[in-house]
N, C-alpha and C positions, 0 to 999 in steps of 0.2 A: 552482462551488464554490470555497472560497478553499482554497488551498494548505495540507499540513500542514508538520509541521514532522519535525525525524527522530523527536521524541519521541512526537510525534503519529500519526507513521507506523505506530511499534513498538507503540503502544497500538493502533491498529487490526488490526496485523498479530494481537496476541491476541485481540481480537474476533471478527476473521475465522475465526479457528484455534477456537475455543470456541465460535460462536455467541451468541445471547444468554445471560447469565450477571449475574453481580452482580461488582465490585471485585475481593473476594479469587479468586474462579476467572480473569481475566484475569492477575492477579497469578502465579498457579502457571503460567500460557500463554505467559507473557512469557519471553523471552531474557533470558539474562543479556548482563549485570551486571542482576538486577531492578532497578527503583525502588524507593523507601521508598511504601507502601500509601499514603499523603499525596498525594504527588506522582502518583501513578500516576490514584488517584479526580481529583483534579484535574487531571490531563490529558481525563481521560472527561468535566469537567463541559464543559471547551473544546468537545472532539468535539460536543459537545449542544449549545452554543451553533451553531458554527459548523455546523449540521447532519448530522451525517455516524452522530449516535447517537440514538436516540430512549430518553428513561427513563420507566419504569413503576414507581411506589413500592407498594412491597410491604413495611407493618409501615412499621418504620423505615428501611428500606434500599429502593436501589434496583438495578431489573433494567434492563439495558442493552440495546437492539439494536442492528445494525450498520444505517444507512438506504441506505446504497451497498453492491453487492456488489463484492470485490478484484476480479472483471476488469474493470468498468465502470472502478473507480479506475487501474487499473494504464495502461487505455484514454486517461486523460484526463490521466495525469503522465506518458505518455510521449508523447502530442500535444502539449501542452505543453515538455517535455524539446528534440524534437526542430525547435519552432518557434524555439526560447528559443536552442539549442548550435549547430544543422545544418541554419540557414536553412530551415528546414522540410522537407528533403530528406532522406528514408530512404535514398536512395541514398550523399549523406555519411557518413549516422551508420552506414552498411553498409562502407563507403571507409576510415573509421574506424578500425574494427576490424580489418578488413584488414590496413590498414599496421602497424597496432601489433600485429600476429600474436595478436589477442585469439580470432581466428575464422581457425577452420584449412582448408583447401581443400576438405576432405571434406564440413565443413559448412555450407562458401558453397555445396556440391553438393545438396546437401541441402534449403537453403532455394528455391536454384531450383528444384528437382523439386516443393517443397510451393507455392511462388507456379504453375508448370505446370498443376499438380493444379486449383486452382481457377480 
């Protein structure tokens, strides 16, 4: 699947958050700062191009679905992410954090007990 973009992203993130829906309910879903309703339908019409939306016309308007569910997405931009930043190594992108005290001891304790677990 090709890469969103951040606008792209925020419109899926209302997707996600809503379900299928038409325009103006993603629009009340959305983060601010919202989009103007313009921009926001035509980011949805990309999403459909670029696969990631399927539309069903209903009357004059259309109902939206999401065709990827956010963990599969979330699965495949940060496979991506961590091929693209951290040489492909979670252990970098874990090293990372670290050093920049973004992840605090308790919680590098924490992720080891949950890598353990499985």
């Amino acid at each position: 699947m090709e890469k969103l973009t951040k606008q792209e992203e925020a419109a899926m993130q209302a997707i996600w958050k809503t379900g299928n829906g038409f325009v103006k309910d993603f629009l009340e879903a959305h983060t601010d700062p919202k989009p103007p309703y313009t921009t926001l339908a035509s980011t949805i019409k990309n999403l459909e191009k670029k696969g990631y939306v399927d539309a069903r016309k209903i009357g004059n308007v259309y109902e939206y679905t999401a065709t990827i569910e956010e963990g599969e997405y979330k699965k495949k931009f940060m496979s991506g992410f961590v091929k693209d930043y951290f040489e492909n190594s979670y252990k970098e992108l874990v090293t990372f954090f670290a050093r920049d005290k973004k992840i605090s001891p308790d919680e590098l304790k924490e992720i080891i007990r949950m890598i353990e677990k499985k």
